[in-house]
Every structure is written in C-alpha cells, then in structure tokens.
N, C-alpha and C positions, 0 to 999 in steps of 0.2 A: 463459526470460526473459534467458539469456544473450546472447538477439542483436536487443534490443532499441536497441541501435545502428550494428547493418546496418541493420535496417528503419527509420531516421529517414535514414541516410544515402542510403538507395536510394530511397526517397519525396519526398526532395527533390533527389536528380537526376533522375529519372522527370518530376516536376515543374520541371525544370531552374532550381530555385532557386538564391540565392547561399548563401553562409552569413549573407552584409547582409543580404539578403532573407529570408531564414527567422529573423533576429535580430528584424526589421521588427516581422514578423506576428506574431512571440510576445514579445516584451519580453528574451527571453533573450539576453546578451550573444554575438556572432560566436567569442569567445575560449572562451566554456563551451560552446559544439555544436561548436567542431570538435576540444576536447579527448571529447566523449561521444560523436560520431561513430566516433572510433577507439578506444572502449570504456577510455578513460583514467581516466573520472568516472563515479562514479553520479547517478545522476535522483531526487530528490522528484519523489514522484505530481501535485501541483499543476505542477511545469515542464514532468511528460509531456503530462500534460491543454491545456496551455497548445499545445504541440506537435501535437497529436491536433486539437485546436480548430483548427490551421492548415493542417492536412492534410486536413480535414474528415472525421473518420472517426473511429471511437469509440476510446474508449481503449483496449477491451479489445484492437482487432487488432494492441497491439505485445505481448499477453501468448499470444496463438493460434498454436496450432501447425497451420498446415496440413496436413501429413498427418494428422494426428489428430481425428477429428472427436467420439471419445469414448474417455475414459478414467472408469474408477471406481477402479483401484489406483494408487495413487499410492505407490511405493518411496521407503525411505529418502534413495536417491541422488538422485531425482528431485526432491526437495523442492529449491526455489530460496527464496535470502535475497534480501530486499531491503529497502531503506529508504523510510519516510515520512516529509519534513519535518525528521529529525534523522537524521544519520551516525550515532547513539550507541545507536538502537532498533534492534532486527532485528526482522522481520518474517519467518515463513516462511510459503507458501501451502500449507495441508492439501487441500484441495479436489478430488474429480476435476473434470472438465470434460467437460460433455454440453451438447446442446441444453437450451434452457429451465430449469435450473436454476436452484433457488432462493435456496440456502444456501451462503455464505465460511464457511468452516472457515480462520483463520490461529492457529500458536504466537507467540505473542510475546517479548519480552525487551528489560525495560526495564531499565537499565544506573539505577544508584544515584542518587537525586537528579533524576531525569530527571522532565519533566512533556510530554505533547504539549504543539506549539506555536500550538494551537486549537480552538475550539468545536467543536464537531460538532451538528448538527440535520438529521436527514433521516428519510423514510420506512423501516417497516420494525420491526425488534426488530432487540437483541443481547443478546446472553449471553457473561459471561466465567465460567469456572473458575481459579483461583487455583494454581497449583502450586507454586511456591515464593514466598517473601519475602511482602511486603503490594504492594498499591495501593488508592490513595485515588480512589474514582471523587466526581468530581461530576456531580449530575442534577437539573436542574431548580434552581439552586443549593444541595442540600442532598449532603452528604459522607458518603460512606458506608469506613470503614476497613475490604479486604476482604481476609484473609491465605491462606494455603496451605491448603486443602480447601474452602475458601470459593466460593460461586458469587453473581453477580449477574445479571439477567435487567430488562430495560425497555424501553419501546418510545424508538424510534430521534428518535423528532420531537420529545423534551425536550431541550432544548441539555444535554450534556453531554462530559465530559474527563476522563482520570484520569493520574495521578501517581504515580510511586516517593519518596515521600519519606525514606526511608530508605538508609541508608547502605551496605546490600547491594543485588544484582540480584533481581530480580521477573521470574518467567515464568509467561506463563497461554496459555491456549487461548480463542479468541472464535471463536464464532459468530454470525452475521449473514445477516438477507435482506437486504442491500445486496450485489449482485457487485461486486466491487472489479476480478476479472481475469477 
C-alpha cells in the first residue's frame, strides 16, 4: 500500500490529466493530490474511492500487487497501516489475498475518545473481538458496551458505528465479508 501514490500519479499521466483536471472530477483540492502524489499525505478511503471513481477502475487496484496474484501468509513486516476518515485510527490489513475471496481480516486501534465519523450499512456480516480497552458499538440504534475478551457478531445491512469512549486506546480484530482491499 506503500505506492498507492505512484499509482494515482501514473494513472493520471497515462491519462494525461492536470492536477485541475483530476481536482475536477474528484472534488479533491489540486493542493492535496499533488502533496499525496509525492507520498507527503495520507488518503481516507472515501478520497481514494472518489479517485478510483475517476479513473474508472475499482478501488481495490491501488491496494493489488501485481506480481502477486496469491498470498495466504502474511508476515509481520508485511502488515501495512492505514487510515479511514481519521489520522487518529489505524488500521492494519490482516488478510491474504487470492482470487475470490471472501473475508477482511483488519486489527484495529482506536486512540481514546475516538468515534468513526459515520454510519455504516452494507451487505454482508462483521465480527469484532475486543483485545484491549472497550468500544461502544451501535447497531441498529441500540449500544452495546464490548470490553477486552469480548466479541460482537451482526449482519452488516443494520446501520451501524462504534466508539472509544474512554479515556485509554482500544484495539480489536474485525472480520468482515465486505473486501475493503
């Protein structure tokens, strides 16, 4: 995931777009693609999507490695952070990567006081396991307080979101049939 700003920058010269131009078609400011272009910023998934929308081409091929058409071990080293929507969560992707596969394996880490900054509703199940601290999930608007050994399990098409409302860091494990990369 590391060169997911060569591949924005070499897709819209391929496409001999401007940086105006590629601002155009995504809403994204000229001044933030051409500081992510030169790998100075990181991306929310909703900017890449925005991006991928205008290059017409799925989100998942700024996550694909081409020489790699299957991995199932995934090393410690290998494990890549990123961000969704907030600088202040990390994200790591557990997952190998094959054809067809069904299941996001991501660790999480949600930094103190933290809440996503949106609903969620889509096809599918998820599952969190709790490793440290709590989060508050809401589902379907009811609140579930879920602490360390704790697991939650539901299907994905109840609007749901969860929260650190506590004053330490929270980390879990989710699992999901939504592929995210």
């Amino acid at each position: 995931m590391d060169n997911i700003h060569e591949k924005i920058k070499k897709m819209r010269m391929d496409k001999k777009l401007t940086l105006k131009e590629l601002s155009d078609l995504t809403g994204l400011s000229s001044g933030f693609l051409s500081l992510l272009e030169r790998g100075s910023t990181s991306i929310a998934i909703t900017s890449l999507k925005k991006i991928a929308d205008a290059f017409e081409v799925d989100i998942t091929y700024f996550f694909e490695t081409p020489e790699v058409n299957r991995k199932f071990h995934i090393s410690k080293r290998e494990q890549k952070k990123f961000w969704i929507e907030s600088a202040d969560n990390t994200f790591t992707k557990l997952s190998g990567q094959f054809k067809n596969r069904s299941l996001e394996s991501l660790f999480i880490t949600l930094q103190p006081n933290q809440q996503k900054q949106y609903d969620d509703s889509h096809l599918g199940e998820e599952f969190y396991y709790i490793l440290s601290g709590m989060v508050r999930f809401t589902i379907d608007g009811e609140q579930y307080d879920v602490y360390a050994g704790e697991s939650i399990h539901f299907p994905s098409k109840l609007p749901h979101d969860y929260e650190n409302p506590l004053d330490e860091q929270a980390t879990f494990l989710c699992v999901m049939t939504q592929i995210l990369f």
